[in-house]
N, C-alpha and C positions, 0 to 999 in steps of 0.2 A: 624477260616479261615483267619480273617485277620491280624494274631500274624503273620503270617509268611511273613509277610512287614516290621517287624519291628527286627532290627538285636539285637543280645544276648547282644553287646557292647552298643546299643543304650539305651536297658533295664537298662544295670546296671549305663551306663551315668545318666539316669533318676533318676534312686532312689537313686546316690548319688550329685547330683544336689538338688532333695528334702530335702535330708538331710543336705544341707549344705545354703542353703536357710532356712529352719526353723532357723537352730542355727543363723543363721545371723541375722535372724529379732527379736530375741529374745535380743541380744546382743545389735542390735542397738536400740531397746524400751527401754531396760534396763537405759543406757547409756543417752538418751535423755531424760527419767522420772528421771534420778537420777538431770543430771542437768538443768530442768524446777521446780523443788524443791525450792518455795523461802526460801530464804535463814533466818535463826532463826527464823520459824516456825513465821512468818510474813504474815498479812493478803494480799490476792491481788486482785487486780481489776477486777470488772468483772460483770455480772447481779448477784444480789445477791436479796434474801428472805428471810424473817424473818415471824417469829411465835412465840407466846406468848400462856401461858397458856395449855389450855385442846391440843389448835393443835399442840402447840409444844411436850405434851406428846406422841400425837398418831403418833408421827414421829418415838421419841425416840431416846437412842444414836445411832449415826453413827458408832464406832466401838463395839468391846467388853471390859464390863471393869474387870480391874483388880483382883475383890476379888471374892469370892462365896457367898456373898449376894450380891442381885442384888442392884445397887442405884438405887434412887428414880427417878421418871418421871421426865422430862425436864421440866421445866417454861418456857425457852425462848430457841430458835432453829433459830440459822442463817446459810445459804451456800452461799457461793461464788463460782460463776463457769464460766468458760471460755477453748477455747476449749483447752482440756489434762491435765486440772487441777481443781482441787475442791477444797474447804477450807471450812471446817466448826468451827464454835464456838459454842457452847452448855453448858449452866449453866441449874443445878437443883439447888432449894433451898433447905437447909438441914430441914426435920421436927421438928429438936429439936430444930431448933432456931439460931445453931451454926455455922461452916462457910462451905458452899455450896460446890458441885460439878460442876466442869468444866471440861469440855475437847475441845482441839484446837487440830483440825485435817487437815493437810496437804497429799493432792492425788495428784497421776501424771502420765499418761500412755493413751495409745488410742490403742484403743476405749472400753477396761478396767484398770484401773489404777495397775499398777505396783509397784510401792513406796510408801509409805507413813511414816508421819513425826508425831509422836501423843506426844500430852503434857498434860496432867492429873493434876488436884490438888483435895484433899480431904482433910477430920480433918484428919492429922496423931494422936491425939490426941486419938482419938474414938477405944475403946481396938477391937472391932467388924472391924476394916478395918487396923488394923496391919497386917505386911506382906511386902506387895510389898510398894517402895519409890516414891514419885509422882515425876514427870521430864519427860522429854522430850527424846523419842527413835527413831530410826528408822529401817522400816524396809522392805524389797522383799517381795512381794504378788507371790509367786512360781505358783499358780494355778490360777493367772490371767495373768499371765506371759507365762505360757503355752499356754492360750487360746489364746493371743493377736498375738504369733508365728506362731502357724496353721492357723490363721485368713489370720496376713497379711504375712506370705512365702509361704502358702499354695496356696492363692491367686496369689500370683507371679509365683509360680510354675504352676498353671493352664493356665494360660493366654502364659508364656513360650510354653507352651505342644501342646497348641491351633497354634501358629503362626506356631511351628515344625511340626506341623500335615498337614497343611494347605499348607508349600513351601517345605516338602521334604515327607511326605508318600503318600499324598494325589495325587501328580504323578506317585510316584510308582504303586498304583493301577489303575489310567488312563492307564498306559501304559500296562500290562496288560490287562485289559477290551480289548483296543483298539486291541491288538494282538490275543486276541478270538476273533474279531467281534462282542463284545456288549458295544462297548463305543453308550449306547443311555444315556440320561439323568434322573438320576434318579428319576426327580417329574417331570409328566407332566404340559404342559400348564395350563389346566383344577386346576391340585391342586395347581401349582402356584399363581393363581389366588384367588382360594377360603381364603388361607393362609394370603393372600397378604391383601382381604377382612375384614377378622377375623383379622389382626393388624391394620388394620383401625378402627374396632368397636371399639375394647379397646381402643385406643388411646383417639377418641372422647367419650366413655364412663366416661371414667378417668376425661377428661377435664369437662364433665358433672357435675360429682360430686363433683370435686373440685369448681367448679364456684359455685355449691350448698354448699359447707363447709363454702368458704370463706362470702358468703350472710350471713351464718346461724352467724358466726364470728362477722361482720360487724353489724347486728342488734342489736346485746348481746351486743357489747364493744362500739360502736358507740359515739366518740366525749370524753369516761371517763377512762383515763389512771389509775383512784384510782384502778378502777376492775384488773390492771393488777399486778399479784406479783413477778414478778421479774426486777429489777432496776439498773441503769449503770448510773456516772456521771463523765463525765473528762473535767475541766476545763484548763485554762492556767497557773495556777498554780502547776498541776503534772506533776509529773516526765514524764510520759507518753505522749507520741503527741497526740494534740487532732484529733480526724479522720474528714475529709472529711464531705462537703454535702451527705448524703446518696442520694439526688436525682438532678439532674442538676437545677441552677436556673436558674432564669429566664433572666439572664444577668450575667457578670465577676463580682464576689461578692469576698470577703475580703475571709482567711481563718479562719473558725470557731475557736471561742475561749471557748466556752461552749457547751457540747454535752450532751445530757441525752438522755436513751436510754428505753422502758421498754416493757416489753414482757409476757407473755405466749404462752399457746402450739396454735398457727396457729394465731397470731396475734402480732405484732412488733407496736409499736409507737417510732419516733423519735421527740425530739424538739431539737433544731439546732440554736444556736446565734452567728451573729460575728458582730462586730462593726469597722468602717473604722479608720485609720491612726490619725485623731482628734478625736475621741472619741466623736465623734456629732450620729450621722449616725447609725442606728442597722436596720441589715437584720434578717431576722426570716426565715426559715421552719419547720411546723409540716407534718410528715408524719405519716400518718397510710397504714400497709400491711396487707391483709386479706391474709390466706392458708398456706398450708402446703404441703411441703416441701418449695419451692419455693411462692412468695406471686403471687396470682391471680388476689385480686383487690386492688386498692391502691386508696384512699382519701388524698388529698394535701391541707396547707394552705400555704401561703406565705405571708412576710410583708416585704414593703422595706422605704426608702425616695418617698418622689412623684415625687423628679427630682433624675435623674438619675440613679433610682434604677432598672429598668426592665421593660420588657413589658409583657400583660400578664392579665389572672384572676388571684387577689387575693387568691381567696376561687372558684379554679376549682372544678366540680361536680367530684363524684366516676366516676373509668373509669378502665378498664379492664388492668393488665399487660400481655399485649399478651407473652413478652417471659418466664414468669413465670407460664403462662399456658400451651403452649408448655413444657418447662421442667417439668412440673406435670405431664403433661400425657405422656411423654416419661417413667418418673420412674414408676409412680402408674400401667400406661398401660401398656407399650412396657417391662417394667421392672419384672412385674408378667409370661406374657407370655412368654415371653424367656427364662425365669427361667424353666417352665412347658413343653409348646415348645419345645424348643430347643432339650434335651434329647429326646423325644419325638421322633422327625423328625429324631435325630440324631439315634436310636433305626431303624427306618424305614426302614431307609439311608442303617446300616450296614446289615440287613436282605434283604434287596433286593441285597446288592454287592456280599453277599454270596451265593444267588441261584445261580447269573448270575456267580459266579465261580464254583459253581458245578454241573452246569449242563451243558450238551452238546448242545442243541440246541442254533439257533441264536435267541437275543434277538430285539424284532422292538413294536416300538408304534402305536400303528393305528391314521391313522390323523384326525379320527374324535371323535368329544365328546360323552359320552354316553349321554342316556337321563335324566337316573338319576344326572350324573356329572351336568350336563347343569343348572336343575331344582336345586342341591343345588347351585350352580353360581350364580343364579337368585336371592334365599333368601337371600345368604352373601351381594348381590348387595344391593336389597330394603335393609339391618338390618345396611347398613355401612352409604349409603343415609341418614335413619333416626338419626342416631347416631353422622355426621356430622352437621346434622343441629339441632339437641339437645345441639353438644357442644357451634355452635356458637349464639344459642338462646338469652341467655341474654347478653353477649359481645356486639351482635348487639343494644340491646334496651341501654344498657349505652351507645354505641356509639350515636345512636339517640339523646337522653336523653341531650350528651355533645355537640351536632350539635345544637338544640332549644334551648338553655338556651343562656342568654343575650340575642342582638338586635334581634334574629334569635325567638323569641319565639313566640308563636299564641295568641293573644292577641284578644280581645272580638270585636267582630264588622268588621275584616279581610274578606278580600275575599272569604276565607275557610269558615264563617260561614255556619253551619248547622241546627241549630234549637236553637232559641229565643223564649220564649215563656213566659208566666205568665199566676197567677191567677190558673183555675182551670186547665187550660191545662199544665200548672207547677206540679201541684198536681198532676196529672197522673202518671208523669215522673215519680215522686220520689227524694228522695236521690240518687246518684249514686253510692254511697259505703256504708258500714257500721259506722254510729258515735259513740263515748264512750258510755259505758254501762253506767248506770244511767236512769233518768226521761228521757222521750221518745223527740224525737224532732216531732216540727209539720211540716207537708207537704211544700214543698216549695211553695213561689210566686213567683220568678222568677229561669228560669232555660235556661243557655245555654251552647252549646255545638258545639266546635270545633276542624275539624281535617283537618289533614293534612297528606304525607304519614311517616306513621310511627310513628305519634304522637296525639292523643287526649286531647282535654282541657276541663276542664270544669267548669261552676262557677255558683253555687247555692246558693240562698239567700232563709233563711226563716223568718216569722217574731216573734216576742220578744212575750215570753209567760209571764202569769204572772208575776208579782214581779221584771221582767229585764228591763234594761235601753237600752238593744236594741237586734237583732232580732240573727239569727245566719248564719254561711261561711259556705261553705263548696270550698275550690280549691284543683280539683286535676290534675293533669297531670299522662297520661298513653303511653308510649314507647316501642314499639314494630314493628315486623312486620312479616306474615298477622293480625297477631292477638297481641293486646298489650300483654304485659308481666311485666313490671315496675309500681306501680302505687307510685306514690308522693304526699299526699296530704296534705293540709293545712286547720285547721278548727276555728274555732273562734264565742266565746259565750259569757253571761254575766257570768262569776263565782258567782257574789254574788245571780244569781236566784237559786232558792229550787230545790235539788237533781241534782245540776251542778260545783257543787265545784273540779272542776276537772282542770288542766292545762297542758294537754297532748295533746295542740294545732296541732304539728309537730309529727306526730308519725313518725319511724322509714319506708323511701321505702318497700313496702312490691312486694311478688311475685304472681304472679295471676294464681292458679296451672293447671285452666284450659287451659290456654294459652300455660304450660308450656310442656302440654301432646300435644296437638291440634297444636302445630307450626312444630314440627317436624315433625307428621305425613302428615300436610300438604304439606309443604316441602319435603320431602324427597322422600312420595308417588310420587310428582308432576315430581320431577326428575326423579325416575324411570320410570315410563310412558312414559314421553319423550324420556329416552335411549332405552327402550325395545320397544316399538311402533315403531317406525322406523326399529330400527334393525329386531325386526320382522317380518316385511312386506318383507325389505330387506333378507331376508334369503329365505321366503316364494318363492317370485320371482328367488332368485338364485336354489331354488331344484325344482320347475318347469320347466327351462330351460334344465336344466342339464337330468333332465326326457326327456323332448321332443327329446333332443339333443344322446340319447343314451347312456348317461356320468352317471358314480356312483353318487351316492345324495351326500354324503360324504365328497367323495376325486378327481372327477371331471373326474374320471379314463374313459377311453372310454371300457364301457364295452355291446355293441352291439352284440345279441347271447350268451350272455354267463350269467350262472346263480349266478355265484360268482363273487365279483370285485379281481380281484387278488393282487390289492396294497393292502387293509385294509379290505379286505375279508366280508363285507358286502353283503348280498344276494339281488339279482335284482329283486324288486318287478314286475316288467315288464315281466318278459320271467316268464312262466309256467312250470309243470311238463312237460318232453319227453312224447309224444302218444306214447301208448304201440301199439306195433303189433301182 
């Protein structure tokens, strides 16, 4: 039905557009992998990893090699990689003792590599790998070549198709519609709404999980860049300009002259050095990025001069990157659903244009909601509430968290105190968390605890068991709101007493899973409540009136004497059946 909007010339516009859009994108990957190729099969910059041994075997080589017996497993496996190019180097050691296997392999192409540059050496000596000559070839990857063209012309071509669709057919059929008299709107308010809903869940769903990935990140990698395997270093010495502070300082700092970079999958460390004009003076930042795609949370150190270097914490606590949160759940959310979505509505969309062109009657919306609509309105409402405040859960409590640390922090014997206590009435309390596994701790003797909104302290002393020189801490601090969610804490013991040899003083922030279920619902619940409470009473009171008043519940229609509303055709619970006679 709706091919006949779109004209025979526009047709063949189209599919020779596609056609000449693939070959172009084809042409111009080609072209730009041939010359992003470094030049004589020469290493280049970039995160690189390395492997030795059993893991360099279970990699294995990067391409195919040249004979029909296969060579031996890799000893050592290096890649270099940076974006649209890869570089690997791979030696086997020979088993007989003799001289080894190599291969240096050069890639190049996005977002699958198109070219590559391969350089080989073996025993030409070895009668069993006679044949082919070792040296350096090049060559077109045709079927990654192919893929990279429908990827990205294909991609061009749709987005084209989308914008022509949108300013010149998409009138065409308005104008039309409007010439039968059914230009209505093809999704009502009601599924606006609920649609509008369910892209808010995701989004903050996304944001949800991500703030969970990047925690789970941060705890694993926390403070030790050796756990990461892949590694970047440009000094002032290479060719290459050294990049930028990846994060602003804390005042006009010199331009870096040492940068190292190091990563895996959802975690980024940088360290950052540059020293001023005399060579007195070295500014420092380490940054750590938690997440994926985009980083979620980021842990900062800084080091400058004590005059004139900035102002500022040092050693500021973790703290959420809100716009890397945001772009997380635009991709992870909005990015899945749209995908899904989209055709979807779009499917919808074109089944409903085609009734309203085949059929003769006028098409009208009724102005009021149904009951069903309403009640799924209600759920998408409370499930977006809760989903909202799921995502902003722990963003909030590190914001807290960065609010109380330094002069701002709750300190023992403050105003806020809440409960002071020793001896047995200490004992009662307990511990307030969990201590290292090992020989048991004994009950505390003193125990207090202070809060504030949005934050808890606490500081528990026990005393010294056997064989110890003295008694044991326990400090922790909890961040949150209604309910903590962050807990931080710090504990301290004699190592040298029996079944304590332990020095995992500082454990890593951990997450308090009760809190983490129990805030949002409270939250979230609490705003629905609020919106629907009002509103309705509000509603209650407007279909009363309108009762009283002789007017449709609905649509306000004045429908006095009459059994049908004749706007949105709702039946008048008021007026009864005719007496028969």
């Amino acid at each position: 039905m709706l091919a006949q909007f779109v004209t025979p010339k526009e047709r063949r516009i189209g599919l020779i557009l596609l056609g000449g859009l693939l070959c172009l994108a084809a042409l111009v990957t080609l072209i730009v992998a041939v010359e992003r190729l470094p030049p004589g099969n020469t290493q280049v910059r970039g995160f690189a990893v390395a492997y030795a041994d059993t893991e360099a075997a279970a990699r294995g080589w990067p391409a195919s090699t040249p004979h029909t017996q296969p060579w031996p497993p890799p000893t050592y496996w290096n890649r270099v990689a940076r974006w649209g190019i890869r570089y690997f180097y791979v030696v086997a050691a020979d088993p007989g003792g003799r001289n080894g296997f190599s291969m240096k392999l050069s890639q190049s192409g996005w977002p699958l590599p198109v070219a590559e540059v391969r350089e080989l050496w073996w025993n030409t000596e070895d009668p069993e790998l006679a044949g082919p000559k070792p040296g350096a070839s090049t060559r077109v990857l045709y079927r990654n070549l192919t893929f990279d063209a429908f990827v990205l012309g294909g991609a061009t071509w749709f987005v084209l198709a989308l914008i022509y669709f949108a300013a010149v057919i998409a009138p065409r059929v308005r104008r039309e519609l409007r010439a039968r008299e059914k230009d209505v709107p093809l999704f009502s308010r009601s599924e606006v709404r609920f649609v509008t809903m369910v892209l808010i869940i995701f989004l903050c769903l996304a944001a949800t999980l991500e703030t969970s990935f990047a925690w789970s990140k941060y705890r694993r990698y926390r403070n030790d860049s050796s756990k990461l395997d892949q590694r970047y270093w440009i000094d002032e010495n290479d060719e290459e300009p050294v990049p930028g502070w990846p994060v602003r300082p804390p005042a006009k700092w010199e331009q870096p002259n040492v940068w190292m970079a190091n990563r895996t999958w959802g975690v980024n460390n940088y360290l950052v050095l540059a020293t001023d004009e005399a060579q007195v003076n070295q500014f420092s930042a380490e940054v750590w990025l938690y997440g994926w795609p985009f980083a979620a949370l980021q842990d900062l150190r800084f080091g400058w001069p004590v005059i004139g270097g900035g102002r500022g914490k040092l050693d500021p606590p973790l703290r959420p990157h809100l716009f890397g949160l945001a772009m997380n759940a635009a991709v992870l959310g909005a990015g899945p659903l749209l995908l899904v979505g989209g055709p979807v509505m779009g499917l919808i969309a074109w089944r409903r244009i085609r009734t309203r062109l085949s059929s003769t009657e006028p098409i009208r919306q009724p102005p009021h909601i149904s009951t069903r609509a309403r009640v799924r309105n209600r759920v998408a409402l409370a499930g977006a509430l809760i989903a909202l405040a799921a995502a902003v859960n722990v963003p909030l409590a590190l914001v807290l968290a960065e609010f109380y640390s330094g002069p701002r922090r709750v300190s023992a014997g403050g105003p806020f105190n809440e409960v002071r206590v020793q001896d047995a009435e200490a004992a009662a309390y307990g511990w307030p968390s969990a201590f290292p596994p090992g020989a048991p701790w004994p009950p505390p003797h003193l125990y207090s605890r202070e809060s504030r909104i949005g934050v808890t302290a606490y500081n528990v002393n026990g005393p010294a068991i056997a064989g110890a020189s003295r008694g044991f801490v326990m400090n922790i601090d909890r961040y949150g709101w209604p309910l903590r969610v962050i807990e931080d804490k710090w504990m301290g013991w004699d190592t040298a007493a029996p079944g304590m040899q332990r020095s995992d003083f500082h454990p890593a922030p951990a997450l308090l899973t009760r809190s983490l279920i129990l805030n949002p619902i409270i939250l979230g619940g609490g705003a629905f409540l609020l919106l629907i409470v009002p509103l309705g009473a509000l509603r209650t009171i407007r279909t009363r009136r309108r009762a009283k008043q002789g007017r449709c519940i609905a649509c306000g229609y004045d429908i006095k004497n009459l059994s049908v509303c004749p706007e949105c055709g709702r039946a008048n619970e008021s007026v009864g059946p005719a007496p028969s006679r």
